[in-house]
N, C-alpha and C positions, 0 to 999 in steps of 0.2 A: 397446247404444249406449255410448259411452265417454265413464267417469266426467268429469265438469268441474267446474272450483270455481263455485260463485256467482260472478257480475259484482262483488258488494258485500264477496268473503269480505275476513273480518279480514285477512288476511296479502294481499290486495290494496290494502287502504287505506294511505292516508298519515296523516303523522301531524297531528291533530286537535287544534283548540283548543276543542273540546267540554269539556264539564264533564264529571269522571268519571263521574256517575252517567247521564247522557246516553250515554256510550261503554258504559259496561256495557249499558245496555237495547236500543241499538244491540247488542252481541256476544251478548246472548241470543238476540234473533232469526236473526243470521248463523246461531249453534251449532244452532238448531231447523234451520234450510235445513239444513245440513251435514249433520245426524241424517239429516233425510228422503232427500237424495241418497242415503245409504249404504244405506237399505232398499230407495230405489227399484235400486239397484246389484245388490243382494240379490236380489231379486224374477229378476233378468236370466241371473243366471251359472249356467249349466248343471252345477255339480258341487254335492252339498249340504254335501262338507265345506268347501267355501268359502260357501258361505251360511251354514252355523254361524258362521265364522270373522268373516266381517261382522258379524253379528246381534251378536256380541260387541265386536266394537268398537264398533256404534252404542249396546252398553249402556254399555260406557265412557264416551262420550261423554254418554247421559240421565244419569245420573249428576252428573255435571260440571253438568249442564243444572236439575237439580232444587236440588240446594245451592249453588253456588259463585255467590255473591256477585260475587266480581273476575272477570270469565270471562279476562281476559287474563292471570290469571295460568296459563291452561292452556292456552293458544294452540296453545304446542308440542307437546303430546299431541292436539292437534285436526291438524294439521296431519300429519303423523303418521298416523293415522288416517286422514285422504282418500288419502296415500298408499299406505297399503296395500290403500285400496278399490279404488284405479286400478290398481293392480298386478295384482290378483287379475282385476280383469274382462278385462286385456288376457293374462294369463297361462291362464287356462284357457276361452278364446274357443274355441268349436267343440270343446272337451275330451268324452269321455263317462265313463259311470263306470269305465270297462274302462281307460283311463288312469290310475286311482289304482293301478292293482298296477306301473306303472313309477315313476319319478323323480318327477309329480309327486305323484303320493300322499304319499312319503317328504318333498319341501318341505313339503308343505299340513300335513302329519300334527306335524311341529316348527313349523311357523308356527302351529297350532291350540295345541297346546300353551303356548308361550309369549303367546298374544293372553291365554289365559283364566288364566293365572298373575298377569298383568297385573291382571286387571278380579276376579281373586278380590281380590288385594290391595286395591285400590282398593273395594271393595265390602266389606271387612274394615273400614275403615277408618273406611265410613260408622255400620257399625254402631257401631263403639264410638265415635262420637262424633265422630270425627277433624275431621269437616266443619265442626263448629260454629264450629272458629277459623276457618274461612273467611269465613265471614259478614260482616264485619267487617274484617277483617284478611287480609294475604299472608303469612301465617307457615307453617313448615313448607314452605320452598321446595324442601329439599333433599329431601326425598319426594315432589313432584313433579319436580324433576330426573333423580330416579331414574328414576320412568317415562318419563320422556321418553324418556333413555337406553336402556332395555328396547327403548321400540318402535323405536329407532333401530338397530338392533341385528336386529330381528327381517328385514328385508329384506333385507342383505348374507345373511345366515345362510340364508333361501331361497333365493337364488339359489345358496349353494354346495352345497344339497343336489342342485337339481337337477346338476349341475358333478359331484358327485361320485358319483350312484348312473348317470353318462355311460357310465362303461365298459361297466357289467352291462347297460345297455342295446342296447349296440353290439356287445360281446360276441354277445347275441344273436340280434342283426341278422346278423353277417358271420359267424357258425356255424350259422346254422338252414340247413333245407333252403331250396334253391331254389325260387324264387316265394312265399317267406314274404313276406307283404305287412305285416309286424309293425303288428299295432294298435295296439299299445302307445305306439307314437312319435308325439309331438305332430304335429299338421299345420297350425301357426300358418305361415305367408310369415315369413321370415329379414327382419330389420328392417334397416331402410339402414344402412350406417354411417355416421359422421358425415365428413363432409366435410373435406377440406386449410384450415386456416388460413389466414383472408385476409390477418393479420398474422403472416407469418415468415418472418425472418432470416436470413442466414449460415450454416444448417445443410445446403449442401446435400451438400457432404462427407461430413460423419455422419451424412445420409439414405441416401447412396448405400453407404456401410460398412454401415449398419445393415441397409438392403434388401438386402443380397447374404448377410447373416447367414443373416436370414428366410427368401429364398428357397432356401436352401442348408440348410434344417429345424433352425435352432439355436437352442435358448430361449436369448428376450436379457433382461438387467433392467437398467431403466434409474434410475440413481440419482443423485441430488442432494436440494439443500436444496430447500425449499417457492418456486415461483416460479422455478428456472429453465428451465421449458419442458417437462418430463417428457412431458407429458401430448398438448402439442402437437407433439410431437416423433412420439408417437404415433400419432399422427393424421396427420401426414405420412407417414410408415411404409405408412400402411394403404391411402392412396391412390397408393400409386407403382405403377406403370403395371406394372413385373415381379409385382409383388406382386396386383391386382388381376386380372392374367393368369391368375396361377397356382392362388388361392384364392377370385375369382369372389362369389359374393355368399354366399360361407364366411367373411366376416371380422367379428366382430364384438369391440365394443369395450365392455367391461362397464366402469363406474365405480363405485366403493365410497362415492362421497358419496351418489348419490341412484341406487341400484341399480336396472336393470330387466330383473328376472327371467325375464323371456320373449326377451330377447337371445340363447338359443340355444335351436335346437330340433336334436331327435335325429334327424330325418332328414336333416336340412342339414349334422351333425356326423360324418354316416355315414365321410365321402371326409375331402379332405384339408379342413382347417379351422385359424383363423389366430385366437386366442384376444387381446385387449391385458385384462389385466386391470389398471385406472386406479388410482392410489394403493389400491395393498395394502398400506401398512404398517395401516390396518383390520386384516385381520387376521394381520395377521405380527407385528403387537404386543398381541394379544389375549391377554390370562390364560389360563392354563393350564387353569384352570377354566371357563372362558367356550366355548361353543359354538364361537364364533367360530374358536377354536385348531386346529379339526378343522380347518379350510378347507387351512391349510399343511401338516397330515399328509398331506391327501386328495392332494393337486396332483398327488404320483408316492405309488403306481403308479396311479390314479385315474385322470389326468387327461395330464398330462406324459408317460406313457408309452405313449400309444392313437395307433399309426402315423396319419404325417401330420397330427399336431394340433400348434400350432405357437405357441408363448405368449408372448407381449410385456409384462413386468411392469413399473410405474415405482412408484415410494417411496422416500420420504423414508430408508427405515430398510434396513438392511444387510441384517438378520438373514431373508434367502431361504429362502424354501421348499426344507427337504432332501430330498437325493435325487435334485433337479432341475437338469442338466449347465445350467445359465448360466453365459452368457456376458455377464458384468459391465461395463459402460459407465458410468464418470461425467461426466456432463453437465457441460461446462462453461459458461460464459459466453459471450456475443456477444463477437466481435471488435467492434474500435471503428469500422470503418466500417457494421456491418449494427448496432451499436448507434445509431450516426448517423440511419441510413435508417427504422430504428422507430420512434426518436422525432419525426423531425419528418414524417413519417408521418402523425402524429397531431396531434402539434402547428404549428400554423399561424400563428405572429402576422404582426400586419398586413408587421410588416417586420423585418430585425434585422441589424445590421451585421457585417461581420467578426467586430471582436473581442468583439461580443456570442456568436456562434457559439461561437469560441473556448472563451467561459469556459462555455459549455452543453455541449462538449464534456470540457471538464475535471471538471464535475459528474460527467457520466457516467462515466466516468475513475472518480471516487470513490466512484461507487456498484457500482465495478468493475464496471459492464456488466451485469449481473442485468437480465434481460430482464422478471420482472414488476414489477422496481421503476422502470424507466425506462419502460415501458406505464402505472404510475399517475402517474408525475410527471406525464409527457407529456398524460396525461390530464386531472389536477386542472391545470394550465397553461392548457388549451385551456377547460377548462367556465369556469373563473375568469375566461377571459379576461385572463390577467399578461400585461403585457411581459417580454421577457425579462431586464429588470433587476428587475421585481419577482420574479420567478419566482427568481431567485439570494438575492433578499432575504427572502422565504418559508422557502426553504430554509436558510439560514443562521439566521435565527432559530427553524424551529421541526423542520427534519432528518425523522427516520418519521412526524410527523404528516402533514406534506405524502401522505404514500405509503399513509394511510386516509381514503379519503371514499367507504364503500357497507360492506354486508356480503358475506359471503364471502370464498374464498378469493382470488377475481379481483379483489377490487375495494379489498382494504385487507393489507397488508402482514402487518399483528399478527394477522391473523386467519389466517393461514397459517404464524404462526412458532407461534403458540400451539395450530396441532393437533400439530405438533411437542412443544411443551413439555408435553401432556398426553399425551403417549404413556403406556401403565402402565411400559416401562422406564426412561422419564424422572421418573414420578412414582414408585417403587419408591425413588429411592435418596436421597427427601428434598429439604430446602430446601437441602442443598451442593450441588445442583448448580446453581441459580441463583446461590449464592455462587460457582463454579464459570465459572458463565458471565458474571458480573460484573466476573469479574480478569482474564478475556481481553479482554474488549471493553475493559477500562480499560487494558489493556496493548496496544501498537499492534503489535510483535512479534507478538502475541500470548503462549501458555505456552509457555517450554521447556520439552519434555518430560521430557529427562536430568534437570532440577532440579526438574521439579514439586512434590517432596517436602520437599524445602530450600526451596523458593521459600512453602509451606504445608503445616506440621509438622501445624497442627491438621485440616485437613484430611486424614483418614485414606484415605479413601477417592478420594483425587483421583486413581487413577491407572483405576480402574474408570467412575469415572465421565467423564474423557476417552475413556474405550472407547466407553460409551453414547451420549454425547453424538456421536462420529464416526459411530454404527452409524446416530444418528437426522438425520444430516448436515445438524447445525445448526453444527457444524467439523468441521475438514479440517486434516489433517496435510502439514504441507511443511519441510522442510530443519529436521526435528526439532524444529518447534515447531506447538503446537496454534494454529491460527490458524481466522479466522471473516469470512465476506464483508463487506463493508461495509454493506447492508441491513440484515444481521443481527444485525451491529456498533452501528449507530445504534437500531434496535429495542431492545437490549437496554437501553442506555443512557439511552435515555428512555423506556422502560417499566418494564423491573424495578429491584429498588431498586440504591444505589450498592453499590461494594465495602466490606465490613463492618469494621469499626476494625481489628478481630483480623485478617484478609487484610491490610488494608494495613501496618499494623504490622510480619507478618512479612517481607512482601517488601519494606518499606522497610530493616530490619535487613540480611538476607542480603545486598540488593544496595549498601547502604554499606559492607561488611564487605568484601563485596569488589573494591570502588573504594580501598578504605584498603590491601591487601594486593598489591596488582597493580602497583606498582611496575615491577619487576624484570617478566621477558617470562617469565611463570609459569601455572600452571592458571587462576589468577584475573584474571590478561589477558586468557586465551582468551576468562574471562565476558565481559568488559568487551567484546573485539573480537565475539561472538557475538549479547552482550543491550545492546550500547548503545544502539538508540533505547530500549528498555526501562526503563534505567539512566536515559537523560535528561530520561524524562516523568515519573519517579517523584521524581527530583529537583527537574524546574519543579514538578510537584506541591505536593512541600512546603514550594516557594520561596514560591508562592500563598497555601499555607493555614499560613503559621507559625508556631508554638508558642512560648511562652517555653524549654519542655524542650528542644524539639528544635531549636532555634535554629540553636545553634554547632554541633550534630550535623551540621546539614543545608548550611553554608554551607560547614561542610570538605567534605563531600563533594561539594558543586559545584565547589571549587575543583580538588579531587585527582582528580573527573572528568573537567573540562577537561586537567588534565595530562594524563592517562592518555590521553586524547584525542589530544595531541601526539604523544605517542611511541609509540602503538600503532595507530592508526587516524584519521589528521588527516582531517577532513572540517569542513566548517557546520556550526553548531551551534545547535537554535531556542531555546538557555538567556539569550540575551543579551538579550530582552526582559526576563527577570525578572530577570535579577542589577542592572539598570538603575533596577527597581523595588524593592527593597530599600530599606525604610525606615533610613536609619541614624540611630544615636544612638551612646553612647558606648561600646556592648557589643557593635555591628554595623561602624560603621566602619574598624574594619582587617579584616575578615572580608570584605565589602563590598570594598573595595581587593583585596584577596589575588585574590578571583574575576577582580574587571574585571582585574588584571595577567595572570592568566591565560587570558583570552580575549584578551586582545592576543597573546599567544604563540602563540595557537593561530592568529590571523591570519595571522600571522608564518608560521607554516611552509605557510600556504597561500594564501601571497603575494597577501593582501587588505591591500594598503595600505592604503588610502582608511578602511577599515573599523577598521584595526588602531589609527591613533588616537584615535577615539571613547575606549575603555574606557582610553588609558593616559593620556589627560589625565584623565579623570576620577577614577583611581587615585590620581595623582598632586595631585590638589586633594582626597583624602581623607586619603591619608597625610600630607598638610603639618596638616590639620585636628586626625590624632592624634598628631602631631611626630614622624613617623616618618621623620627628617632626611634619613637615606641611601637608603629606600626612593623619597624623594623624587627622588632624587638618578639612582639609577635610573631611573625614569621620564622624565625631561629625558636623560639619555645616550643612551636606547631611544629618544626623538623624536630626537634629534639624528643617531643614524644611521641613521632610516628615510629623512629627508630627504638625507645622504649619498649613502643607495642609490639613491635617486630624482635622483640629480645636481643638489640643490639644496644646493652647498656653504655660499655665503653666507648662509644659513637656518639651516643648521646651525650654524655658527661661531654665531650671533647667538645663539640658544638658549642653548649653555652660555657664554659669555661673559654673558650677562645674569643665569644663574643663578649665578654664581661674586660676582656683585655684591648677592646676595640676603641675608636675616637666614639663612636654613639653611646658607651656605656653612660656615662658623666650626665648625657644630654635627657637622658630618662627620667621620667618620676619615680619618686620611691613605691606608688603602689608595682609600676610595671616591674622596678626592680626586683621587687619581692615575690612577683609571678615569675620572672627568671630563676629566682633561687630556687624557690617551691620544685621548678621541673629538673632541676640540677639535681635538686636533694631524690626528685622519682628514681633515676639513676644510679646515681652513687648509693642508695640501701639496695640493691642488690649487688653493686661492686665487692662493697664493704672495703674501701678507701676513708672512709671517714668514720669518725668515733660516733657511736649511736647517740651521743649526748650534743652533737654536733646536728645533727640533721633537721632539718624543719627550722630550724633557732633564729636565722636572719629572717623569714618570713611569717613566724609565730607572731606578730605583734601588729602588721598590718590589716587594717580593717575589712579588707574583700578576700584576706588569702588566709589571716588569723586562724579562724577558728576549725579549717580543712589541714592545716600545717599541725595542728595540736593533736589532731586526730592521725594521721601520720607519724607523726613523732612517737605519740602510747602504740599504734603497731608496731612500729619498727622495733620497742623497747623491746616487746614481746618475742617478735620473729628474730632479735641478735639474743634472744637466752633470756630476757630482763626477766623480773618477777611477774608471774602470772598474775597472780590478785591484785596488785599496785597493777599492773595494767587492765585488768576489767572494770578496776574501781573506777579510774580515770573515762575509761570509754563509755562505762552508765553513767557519769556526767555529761559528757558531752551531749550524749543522745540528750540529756533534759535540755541542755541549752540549745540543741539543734530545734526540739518541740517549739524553745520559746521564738526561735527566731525565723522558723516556717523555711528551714532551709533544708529540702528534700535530701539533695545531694550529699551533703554533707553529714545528714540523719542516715544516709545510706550506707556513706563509708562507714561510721561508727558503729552503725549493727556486724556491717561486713568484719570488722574486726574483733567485734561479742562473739560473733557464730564461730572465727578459727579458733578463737582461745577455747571456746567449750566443745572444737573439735578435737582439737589437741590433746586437751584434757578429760577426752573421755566421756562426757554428757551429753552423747550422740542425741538424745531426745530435745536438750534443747538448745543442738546446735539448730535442727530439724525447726525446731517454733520461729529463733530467730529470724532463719533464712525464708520461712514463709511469710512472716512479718513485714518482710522486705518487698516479699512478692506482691502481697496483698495491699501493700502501700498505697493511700490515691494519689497520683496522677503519676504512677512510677511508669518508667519508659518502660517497651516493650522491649529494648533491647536488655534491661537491668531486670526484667522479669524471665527474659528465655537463660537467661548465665546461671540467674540463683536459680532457676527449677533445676537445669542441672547437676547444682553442687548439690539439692536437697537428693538426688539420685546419690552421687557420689556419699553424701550421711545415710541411705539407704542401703547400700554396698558393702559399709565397713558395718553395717549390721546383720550384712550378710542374709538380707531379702532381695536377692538380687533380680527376682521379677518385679519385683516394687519399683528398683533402680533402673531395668529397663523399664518399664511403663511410664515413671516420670523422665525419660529421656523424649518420649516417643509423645507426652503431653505435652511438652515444650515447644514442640516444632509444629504442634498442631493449628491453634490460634496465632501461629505468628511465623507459617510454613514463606509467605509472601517476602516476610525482613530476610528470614534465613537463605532461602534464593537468593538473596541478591547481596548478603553478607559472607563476604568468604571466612571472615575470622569466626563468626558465627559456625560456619562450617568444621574449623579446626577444633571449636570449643568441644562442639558436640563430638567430633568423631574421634578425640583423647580421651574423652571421657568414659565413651562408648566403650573405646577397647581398656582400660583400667577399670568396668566392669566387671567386662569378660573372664581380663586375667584372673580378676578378685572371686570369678565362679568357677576358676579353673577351666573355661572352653578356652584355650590356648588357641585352636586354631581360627577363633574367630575373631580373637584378642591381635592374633598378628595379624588380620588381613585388616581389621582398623588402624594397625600401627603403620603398617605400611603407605595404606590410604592418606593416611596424616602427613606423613613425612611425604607424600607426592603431590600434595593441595599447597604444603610450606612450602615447597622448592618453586610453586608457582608463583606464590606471594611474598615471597624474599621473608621469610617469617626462620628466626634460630630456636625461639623459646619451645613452641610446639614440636622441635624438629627433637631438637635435643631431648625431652620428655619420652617424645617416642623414638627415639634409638635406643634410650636404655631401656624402655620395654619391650623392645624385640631382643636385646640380651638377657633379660632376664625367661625371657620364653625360650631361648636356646642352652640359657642355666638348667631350667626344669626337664628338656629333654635331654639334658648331659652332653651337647653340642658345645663343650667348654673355649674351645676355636674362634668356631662362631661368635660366643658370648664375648669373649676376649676381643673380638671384633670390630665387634657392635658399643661396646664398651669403651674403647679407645677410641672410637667415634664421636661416643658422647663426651671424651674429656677434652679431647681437641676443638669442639663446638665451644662448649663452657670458656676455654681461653680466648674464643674468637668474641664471643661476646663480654667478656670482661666478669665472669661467675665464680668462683671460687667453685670447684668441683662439690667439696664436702657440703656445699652450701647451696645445693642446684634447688632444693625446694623449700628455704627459710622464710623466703616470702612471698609463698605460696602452698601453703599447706594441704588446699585442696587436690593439686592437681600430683601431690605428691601417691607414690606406687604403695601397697600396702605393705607393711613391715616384715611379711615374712617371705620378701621375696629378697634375698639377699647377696646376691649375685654380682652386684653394683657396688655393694661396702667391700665386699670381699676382694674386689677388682681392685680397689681401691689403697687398700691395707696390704694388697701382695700378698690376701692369706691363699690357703688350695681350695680351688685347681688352678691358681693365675700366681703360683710363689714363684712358677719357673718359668712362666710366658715375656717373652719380650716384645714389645710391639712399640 
């Protein structure tokens, strides 16, 4: 009959609020039932080296029974013991003796062996006394541990004896004579296999790859971290229809958690046979000295080489059985819709909105899909009964704990990362590798590898132990850095302890060192473009936890990050929470300033208006704080012509005009002051407040601002009506003085103002040369190269090759598609332009859905110039359809804009000619002048 636990055994009950001593006399009794099942066990099995074998572990057990006090502290050697009672009765069922001279003799013969090395010990122990600390006390846990271990241990190692004395048996079988009817082969029924998973996902791809392996006789091992499916993946394998065709009720599926030995028998193994051996890293990480070790010798020629036998291994751990031709598979994660389907599979609330959905799929997202970490959440959700806002709230406050509530491997996270982290190759190489695994997970990159050395000098051994730590696939190597799932990311973080002073220390050095040296576009950019989220969290790091030491260390290197930021990799940046938080005082506050001016810059190049004031007003109310008069002074010119750029002239004029009235004016040098006027005078020519003979004139004469003010001044002459020739004359000078003084910028504007006036007047061809002149420039920005390709479209347009002018719109974007992403003005430029194409080729209705486009990208970017531009071109398209309402509309729109920004209506495109509608759409002057159809409109 087969073994059973008691209805009451220990490891069936729950946990009790009995008094100890009640619970003890309680588990004495349990241990006496437990004893007597194993003799009555004994009594049944027809071999007697298996009734030795019993007998001995039921004395194990009296033992326990007669001295120990705490009986729960030996639970796990009792448990243990029932299982290898069960084992043996269902292993040698119907066996006779004549079976001990094959395979299981040689199991029973190392299982008898080690049962009673066990129980000498343990009987050793009583004698000299060992027990009496029991009495009393749980001390001496680590010598029951040990046995634990032993017997845990003793039933994988059975099962591989029988596994590997397979061959000699088969050998026998398929070379004896004819009609050998071999006694020797067990005659147990071949056990079911276990059945296809009710819960799984998205694998049907890699089922269908993996069953054409199989059926096609190729050992496959299947590998990942703890919890991505291995095992069930297996299991799916084993039930696929080619598979079950082929190898019939030959398939069996041994698992190394709770082994059972009788899952093959020799006559079922004769023909062809389909072996899954379940987490082997058991023993594919088994000491060298340990029994266990034989298992991975045996596989080939044992086992892996006996025609028709067919092996499907999953583990955690690389390190395969040699000899044996695998074919290696790393499991990946759920895609995000069969991650979708699993969890809410499982999980059912009463109800949940869209963007409740949403944000449960973004979790999952984070927990990158790991199929048994989204099985526990989904789970602990569902038994909690969370809404799916608490469920988010759960998670956010307590992360892997969410992801343990049971034991085992299935049912808590930690208790699958931690058969991992006890592997003996993970325990061989010490406490650095949890220092090890503490600097990845603290690091979001994860390690680069090339610098792991550099990144941790004291770590000697980090480059071995990134070995170990991959072979035991708790990381995973990608685009040369050691990285780590996110499960197993959050496990580590709220399990083991944090990264050690000495780690962080060095990787904060290295990577300020080379934020400080990266300047120039050098090996230590490359760090910067390679490890910067690394670089950035190490930096909010120490923004959070800051030292007196490390103060100034740390604030410079926030700041010459963000630069470095600019000019080598402009992207968002999550540092602007902290640098916000910065306590200042009087040792902080220009440091503090330095930062927030530099994350306005970084705005700046990625045309985050709205965003980019935040930090420079604030700047700019720290430096006045530490009389940092000019840097102040900066800061009010930098708002003044962000509002320029945004077509808020009047805005701007007012700004520095108020700060010119201020106590810091006086305190300024005359170069700063002359940069003040310079961005006054931006403003006020399109106001038109000031006499064109007025403009540029205070800053004409200083040395850094001179010769950019003289070049403004001859446009502006131009754009208020001045003479055309006196002004070309003037700007083909400059351009030779800009040549002699190598000053691009400046060589830029001056063309930029050759090309309007030969637009204006008519020399489309060489407005055309100019403006590619400009293009063609060396070392011209990409961003001065996509505007003018542009405007060469818009000179392409009034020539009325309007495939020319889209095709160079559509060149523009191509080599510099990356800037345009991430520039929204970039955006506005292009898609005005686009539809003043259109209009100019008469597709009206392609013309207004870019004008609309435009006017809906400005209302995102607080942008009036682009807006205003395009309202009157969506009246002027409602002119041509004789929608005169409309037009009138649309019209009154634009003139109300024009006063908000401070424009002169008549004078919306004097200075800017390009971006001016072509002359014969006239709808707009008509509007203007009250001539028909707007004589009799009132709006």
């Amino acid at each position: 009959m087969p073994f059973r636990r008691p209805k009451n055994s220990p490891k069936a009950k729950q946990p009790s609020s009995e008094p100890k001593a009640s619970q003890d006399e309680n588990g004495g009794q349990l241990l006496g039932a437990t004893i007597a099942a194993i003799n009555l066990t004994k009594d049944l099995v027809p071999i007697d080296l298996a009734k030795g074998i019993l007998g001995t572990v039921a004395n194990i057990l009296i033992v326990a029974q007669s001295v120990i006090k705490n009986q729960s502290d030996f639970q796990a050697i009792v448990d243990q013991c029932e299982n290898i009672t069960r084992v043996l009765e269902i292993a040698t069922s119907d066996a006779t003796d004549d079976d001990l001279k094959g395979s299981l003799g040689h199991a029973l013969t190392r299982l008898n062996k080690s049962v009673n090395r066990i129980y000498s010990d343990v009987a050793s122990k009583k004698e000299q006394g060992f027990w009496q600390k029991l009495l009393s006390v749980t001390s001496d846990r680590d010598r029951i541990t040990r046995w634990e271990k032993d017997l845990d241990r003793v039933l994988p190692l059975f099962n591989a004896e029988l596994l590997v004395r397979m061959r000699i048996e088969m050998n026998t079988r398929t070379s004896g004579p004819e009609g050998n009817d071999n006694r020797n082969a067990q005659r147990c029924d071949p056990p079911v296999p276990p059945s296809r998973p009710s819960m799984f996902y998205g694998r049907q791809e890699l089922v269908a790859e993996l069953t054409d392996l199989v059926v096609n006789d190729e050992h496959i091992a299947l590998i990942g971290p703890g919890g991505m499916g291995k095992s069930s993946l297996a299991k799916a394998i084993l039930n696929e229809p080619h598979v079950t065709k082929k190898f019939g009720d030959r398939r069996f599926f041994v698992t190394y958690d709770g082994l059972d030995p009788s899952s093959i028998t020799f006559e079922t193994f004769m023909t062809h046979a389909r072996v899954v051996l379940d987490n082997a890293e058991t023993f594919e990480e088994a000491d060298a000295s340990s029994a266990l070790s034989e298992i991975t010798n045996r596989l080939s020629p044992d086992i892996a080489d006996i025609p028709g036998v067919i092996l499907i291994l999953t583990s955690r751990s690389r390190r395969n059985a040699p000899n044996v031709a695998w074919i290696t598979k790393d499991i990946p994660s759920l895609d995000p819709t069969s991650a979708r389907q699993a969890f809410f599979r499982i999980y059912c609330p009463a109800s949940r909105s869209n963007a409740e959905e949403d944000k449960i799929i973004h979790l999952l997202k984070e927990l990158e899909f790991h199929p048994l970490s989204i099985n526990l959440l989904a789970t602990a959700a569902q038994q909690n009964g969370w809404s799916p806002a608490k469920l988010m709230e759960r998670w956010k406050d307590q992360h892997s704990v969410v992801l343990n509530h049971g034991k085992g491997k299935l049912q808590s996270l930690s208790f699958t990362m931690q058969l991992s982290l006890n592997s003996p190759s993970v325990q061989r190489l010490g406490e650095d590798v949890r220092r090890t695994l503490a600097v990845i997970a603290f690091l979001p990159q994860g390690l680069n590898e090339s610098l792991a050395s550099n990144l941790l000098p004291s770590l000697l051994q980090v480059g071995d132990i990134c070995d170990v730590l991959c072979m035991q696939s708790l990381v995973y190597r990608q685009d040369n850095f050691i990285k780590m799932l996110s499960p197993i990311r959050h496990f580590v973080r709220d399990s083991l302890p944090k990264p050690d002073f000495t780690s962080l220390r060095e990787i904060r050095a290295f990577y300020y060192r080379t934020v400080r040296w990266s300047a120039a576009r050098n090996s230590h950019a490359d760090i910067i473009i390679s490890d910067h989220l690394n670089i950035e969290h190490v930096v909010a790091y120490y923004l959070a936890h800051i030292s007196d030491g490390a103060a100034e260390e740390t604030y410079r290197a926030c700041l010459q990050f963000l630069e470095r930021l600019k000019s080598h990799l402009p992207r968002p940046t999550t540092l602007a929470p902290a640098i916000f938080n910065i306590i200042e005082n009087s040792s902080t506050c220009t440091l503090k300033a330095d930062c927030l001016w530099w994350l306005s810059w970084l705005y700046f190049t990625l045309s985050q208006t709205a965003e980019r004031m935040k930090p420079l007003k604030a700047a700019e109310a720290l430096y006045l704080t530490a009389g940092k008069h000019d840097n102040v002074a900066y800061c009010v010119t930098t708002c003044a012509d962000i509002y320029r750029s945004q077509g808020r002239f009047l805005q701007s004029q007012q700004v520095v005009e108020a700060f010119q009235r201020s106590d810091s004016w006086k305190y300024l040098s005359k170069s700063t002051q002359a940069n003040a006027w310079y961005y006054l005078d931006d403003a006020r020519i399109y106001t038109f407040t000031a006499s064109v003979d007025e403009l540029y004139l205070n800053s004409m004469e200083d040395p850094v601002w001179g010769l950019q003010s003289k070049i403004r001044h001859w446009r502006a002459k131009f754009c208020y009506g001045g003479d055309i020739v006196q002004a070309n004359s003037h700007l083909e000078d400059l351009v030779l003085q800009c040549a002699g003084t190598g000053h691009l910028a400046a060589r830029t504007k001056a063309l930029w103002g050759l090309a309007e006036i030969a637009f204006c007047d008519g020399r489309l061809p060489e407005a055309m040369d100019i403006l590619q002149n400009i293009t063609m420039s060396e070392g011209q920005s990409s961003e001065y190269v996509l505007w003018f390709t542009v405007w060469e479209a818009v000179v392409a347009s009034k020539q009325e090759n309007h495939d020319l002018a889209r095709e160079l719109v559509r060149k523009s974007l191509g080599p510099f598609e990356a800037f345009a992403l991430r520039s929204a003005r970039t955006f506005l430029h292009v898609s005005y332009v686009s539809a003043t194409i259109e209009l100019a080729a008469s597709a009206y209705n392609s013309a207004e859905s870019h004008f609309i486009a435009t006017i809906e990208a400005c209302d995102m970017q607080s942008d009036l110039q682009f807006k205003v531009f395009s309202l009157r071109g969506l009246g002027e398209v409602a002119f041509v359809h004789g929608d005169f309402a409309s037009a009138a509309q649309r019209f009154a729109e634009t003139r109300t804009l024009c006063t908000e920004m401070g424009v002169p209506p008549r004078h919306l495109y004097s200075c800017v000619p390009f971006d001016a509608l072509p002359e014969k759409f006239e709808g707009w002057a008509s509007f203007l002048e009250g001539r028909s159809p707007f004589s009799n409109v009132n709006i």
